[in-house]
SENU-940201 format. One record per residue (C-alpha): residue in one letter; x negated, y, z negated. Coordinates in steps of 0.2 Angstrom, whole numbers, plus 5000, padded with zeros to 4 digits. Layout:
N
AXYZ/...
This chain:
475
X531850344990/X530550214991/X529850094979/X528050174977/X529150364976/X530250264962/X529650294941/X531050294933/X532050424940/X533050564932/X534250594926/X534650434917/X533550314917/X534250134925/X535250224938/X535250104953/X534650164969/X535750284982/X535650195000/X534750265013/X536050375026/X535850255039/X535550055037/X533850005043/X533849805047/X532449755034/X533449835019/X533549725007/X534349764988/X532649774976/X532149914961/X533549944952/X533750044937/X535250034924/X536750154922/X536750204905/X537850384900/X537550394880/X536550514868/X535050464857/X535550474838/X534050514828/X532850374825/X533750264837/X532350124844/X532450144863/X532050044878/X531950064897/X532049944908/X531449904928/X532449764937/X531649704951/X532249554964/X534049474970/X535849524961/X535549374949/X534149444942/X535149614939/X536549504930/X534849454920/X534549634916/X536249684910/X536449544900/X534849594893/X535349764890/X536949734884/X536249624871/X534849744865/X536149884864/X537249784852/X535949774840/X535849974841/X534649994854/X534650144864/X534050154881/X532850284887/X533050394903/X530950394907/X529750284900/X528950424890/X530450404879/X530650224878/X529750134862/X529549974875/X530049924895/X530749794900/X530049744918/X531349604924/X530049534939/X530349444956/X529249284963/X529949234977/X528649304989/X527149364987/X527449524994/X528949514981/X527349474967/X526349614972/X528049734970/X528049664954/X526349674948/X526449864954/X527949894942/X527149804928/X525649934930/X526650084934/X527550044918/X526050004908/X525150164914/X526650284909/X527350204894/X526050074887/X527049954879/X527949814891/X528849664890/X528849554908/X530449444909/X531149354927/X530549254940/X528649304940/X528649254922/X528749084924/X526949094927/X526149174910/X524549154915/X524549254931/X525349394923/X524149404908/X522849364921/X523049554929/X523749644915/X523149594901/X523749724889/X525849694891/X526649624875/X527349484880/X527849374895/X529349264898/X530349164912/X532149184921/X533349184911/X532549164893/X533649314887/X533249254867/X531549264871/X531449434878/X532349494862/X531249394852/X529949514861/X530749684858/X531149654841/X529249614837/X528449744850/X530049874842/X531049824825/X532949864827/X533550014816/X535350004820/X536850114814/X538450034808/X539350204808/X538850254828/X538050084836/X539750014844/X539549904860/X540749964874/X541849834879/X541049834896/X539149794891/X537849904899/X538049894920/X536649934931/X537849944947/X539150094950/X540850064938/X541850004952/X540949864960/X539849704948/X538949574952/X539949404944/X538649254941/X539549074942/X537948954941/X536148954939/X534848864948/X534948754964/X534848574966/X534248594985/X532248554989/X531948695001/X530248665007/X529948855008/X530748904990/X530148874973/X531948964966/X532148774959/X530648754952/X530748924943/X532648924937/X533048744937/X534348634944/X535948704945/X536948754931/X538948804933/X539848914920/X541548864912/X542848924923/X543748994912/X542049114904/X542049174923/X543649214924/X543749304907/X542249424911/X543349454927/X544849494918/X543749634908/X542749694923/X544349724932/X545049804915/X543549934914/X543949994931/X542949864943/X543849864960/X542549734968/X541849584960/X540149514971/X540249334967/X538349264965/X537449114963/X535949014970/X537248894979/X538848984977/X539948834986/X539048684975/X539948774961/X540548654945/X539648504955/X538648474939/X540148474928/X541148364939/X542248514943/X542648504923/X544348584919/X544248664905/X545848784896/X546848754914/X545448804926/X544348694936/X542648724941/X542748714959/X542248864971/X544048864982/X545148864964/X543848994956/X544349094969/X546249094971/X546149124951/X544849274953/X546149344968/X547449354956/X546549484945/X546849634959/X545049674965/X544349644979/X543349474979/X541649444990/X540849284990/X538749264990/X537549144993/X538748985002/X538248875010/X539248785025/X539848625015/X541448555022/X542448595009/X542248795013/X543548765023/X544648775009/X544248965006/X544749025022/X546549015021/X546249115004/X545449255013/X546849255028/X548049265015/X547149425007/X546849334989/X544849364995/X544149475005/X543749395024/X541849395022/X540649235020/X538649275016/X538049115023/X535849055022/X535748985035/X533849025040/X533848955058/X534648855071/X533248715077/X533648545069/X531748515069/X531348685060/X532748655050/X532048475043/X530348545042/X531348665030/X532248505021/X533948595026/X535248505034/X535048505052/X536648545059/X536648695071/X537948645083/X538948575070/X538948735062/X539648835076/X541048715076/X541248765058/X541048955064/X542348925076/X543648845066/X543548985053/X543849125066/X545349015071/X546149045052/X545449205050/X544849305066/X544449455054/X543349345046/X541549435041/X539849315042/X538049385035/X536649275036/X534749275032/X533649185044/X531649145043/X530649195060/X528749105060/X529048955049/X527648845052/X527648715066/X529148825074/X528848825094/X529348945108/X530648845113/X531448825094/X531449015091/X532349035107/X533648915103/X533749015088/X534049175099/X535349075109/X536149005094/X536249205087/X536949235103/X538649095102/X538849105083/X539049325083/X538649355066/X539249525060/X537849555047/X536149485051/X534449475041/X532849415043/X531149385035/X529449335045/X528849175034/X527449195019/X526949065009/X527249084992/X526249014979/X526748834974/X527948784988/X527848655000/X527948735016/X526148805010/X525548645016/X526148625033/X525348595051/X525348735063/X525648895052/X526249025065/X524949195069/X525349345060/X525749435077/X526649295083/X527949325069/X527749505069/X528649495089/X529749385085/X530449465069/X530549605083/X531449525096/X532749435082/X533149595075/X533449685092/X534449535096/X535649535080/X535649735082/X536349745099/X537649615094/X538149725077/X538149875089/X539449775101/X540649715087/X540649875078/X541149975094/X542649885093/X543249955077/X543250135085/X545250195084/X545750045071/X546250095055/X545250005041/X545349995022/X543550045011/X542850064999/X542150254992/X540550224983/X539650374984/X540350564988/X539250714990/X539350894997/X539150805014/X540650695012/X540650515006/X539950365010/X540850225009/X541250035014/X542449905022/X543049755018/X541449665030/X540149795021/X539449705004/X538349834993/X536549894999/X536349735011/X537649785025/X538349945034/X539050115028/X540650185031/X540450385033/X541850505031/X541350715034/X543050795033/X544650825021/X543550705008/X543750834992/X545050754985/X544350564987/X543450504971/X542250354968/X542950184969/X544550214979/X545050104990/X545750225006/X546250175024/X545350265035/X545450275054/X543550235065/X543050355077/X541550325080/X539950195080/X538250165078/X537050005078/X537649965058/X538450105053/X540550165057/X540850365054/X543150405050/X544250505046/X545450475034/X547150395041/X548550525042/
């Protein structure tokens, strides 16, 4: 299902997206829709809600909806039978604006009555600009605002006797796996990114609140918890790694605690600080799972200062190196930018060499827009559209021919996944080095009757494609 193919679709409405079979290289997660199983009561206010963007903003969304249900909200399954929608929008890139605008008119075209929270809304003006007749516009993470919103646009009516908020809030991700946010914002000065600019400098949770919305993830029946944040390893730095009822505030101690709850643990958005190396013995001792999602959007020390990034490539394969030494089953993903301006021939082939030592296992990457408001916007040598366009091409057949190498040597071992959907065809599920919608499938066609969703299984590889392993479960 695409976007432009995507209303809200039946039968409930927020129900996240099924992956595609296969994996194409530019998926990215995007469009998701909340996971809501109740009845209306009569005269119940209802609202529907679109969330667009990155995991963070989808932790937005369901503390949006979990809030709304409380106060006896119910939430509709169309938008012909919501009272109000909710558009939660991305700004990141223009293409990712345009997205959003769309919804925002899709929305307003079936429904009539729309509220635009996220990213985009940080710019009132532009939103009010093109749609003139939504309701009300607010920024990132203004989750008193946006209510403030509803409850003008849609008075709550709630029910003492039959408006009881489940323990687990309202999820717009399958009940086995959730997205767990440790921080907001970013105190990095990316050239490229106006994330900073839009939610602010970075802002670490109390260990102990993260761990305690853990602990009741994991007692509703979560079996994986996606660990997110702008900066993910910077975690408590503005708190001064505050310890707060026995927890400190530091990434590698978050971690061992959350590896105690029983679920499998996956960490986003880190970047390669030295102290990273702390985690790794943590994820060769199994208390987290072997897998690193890593930014680090090229190679070229040059590119990488035009970018304001530290400019440590070959420092970084040391760093690469070292970790495989703890933990040889360890599992990199990383996002990199093709057609920054300035970036020559000879720095996008080192980037291709660099692709080359480091074999990453999961690999993504973006040709360069600029986006409204950001620095890059106004540097020398911005690259030709069709000069990105080949070498977004010859990136993405490099890293595909190296997925297809490392998955080839998984035929015949026996792996532990994940089941995250199952269907008349069999079940598609993932392993340990697969995080949700971004990376690989696991496929299993045979004696898969009995599995339900959100096992955890061991299965035995038998055969593999370009991002994607097909099993059979092991005997």
């Amino acid at each position: 299902m695409t976007k432009a193919q995507c209303p809200l679709p039946p039968p409930v409405m927020l129900s996240y997206i099924p992956r595609m079979v296969t994996n194409p290289a530019e998926l990215r997660p995007d469009l998701a829709f909340a996971r809501v199983y109740e009845t209306k009561r009569p005269g119940q206010p209802t609202i529907g809600m679109v969330s667009l963007g990155c995991p963070k903003a989808l932790v937005d969304s369901e503390h949006i909806l979990t809030r709304l249900r409380a106060e006896g909200y119910g939430v509709s399954p169309d938008y012909a039978g919501a009272d109000a929608v909710i558009v939660n929008t991305c700004g990141f890139l223009d293409s990712a604006k345009a997205e959003s605008l769309e919804a925002i008119s899709e929305a307003i075209e079936a429904n009539g009555r729309v509220i635009v929270t996220g990213c985009l809304g940080a710019d009132p003006e532009y939103i009010s600009g093109v749609h003139p007749k939504v309701l009300a516009v607010t920024g990132p993470h203004q989750y008193e605002r946006v209510l403030d919103a509803v409850h003008l646009a849609v008075p709550p009516s709630p029910d003492p006797f039959m408006d009881l908020l489940p323990t687990s809030g309202v999820k717009l991700t399958p009940r086995h796996y959730s997205y767990l946010k440790i921080s907001e914002g970013c105190n990095h000065k990316c050239k490229f990114c106006i994330i900073p600019d839009m939610r602010g400098r970075l802002q670490s949770r109390p260990a102990h609140a993260v761990l305690r919305e853990a602990e009741k993830l994991v007692g509703n029946g979560v079996k994986e918890l996606l660990i997110i944040s702008q900066d993910t390893s910077a975690y408590g730095v503005d708190i001064k790694y505050k310890e707060d009822n026995g927890h400190r505030a530091h990434i590698t101690d978050l971690a061992r605690d959350l590896g105690t709850f029983g679920a499998w643990v996956r960490l986003h958005y880190v970047y390669p600080y030295p102290h990273v190396r702390e985690l790794i013995p943590l994820m060769a001792d199994g208390l987290i799972l072997p897998y690193l999602d890593i930014p680090f959007q090229h190679a070229h020390p040059d590119v990488l200062n035009r970018m304001a990034r530290p400019a440590a490539g070959a420092k970084t394969l040391d760093e690469i190196s070292a970790w495989r030494d703890i933990c040889p089953d360890i599992s990199l993903r990383s996002t990199f930018i093709v057609g920054y301006p300035g970036e020559t021939d000879v720095e996008f082939q080192m980037l291709l060499d660099w692709l080359d030592e480091s074999q990453l296992d999961r690999v993504g990457c973006f040709k360069y827009e600029n986006v409204a408001g950001a620095r890059s916007n106004n540097l020398p040598d911005h690259v030709p559209e069709e000069i990105k366009q080949d070498r977004w091409d010859r990136f993405m057949a490099k890293s595909q021919a190296i997925s297809k190498r490392k998955l080839a040597r998984k035929v015949a071992q026996n792996l532990e996944v994940i089941v995250d959907e199952i269907d008349e065809d069999g079940a598609t599920c993932r392993t340990w080095a697969d995080a949700p919608e971004i990376d690989g499938n696991l496929f299993i066609d045979e004696g898969f009757e009995t599995l339900s969703i959100g096992d955890i299984i061991s299965v035995t590889v038998d055969e593999a494609g370009e991002y994607d392993l097909w099993a059979k479960l092991k005997r």
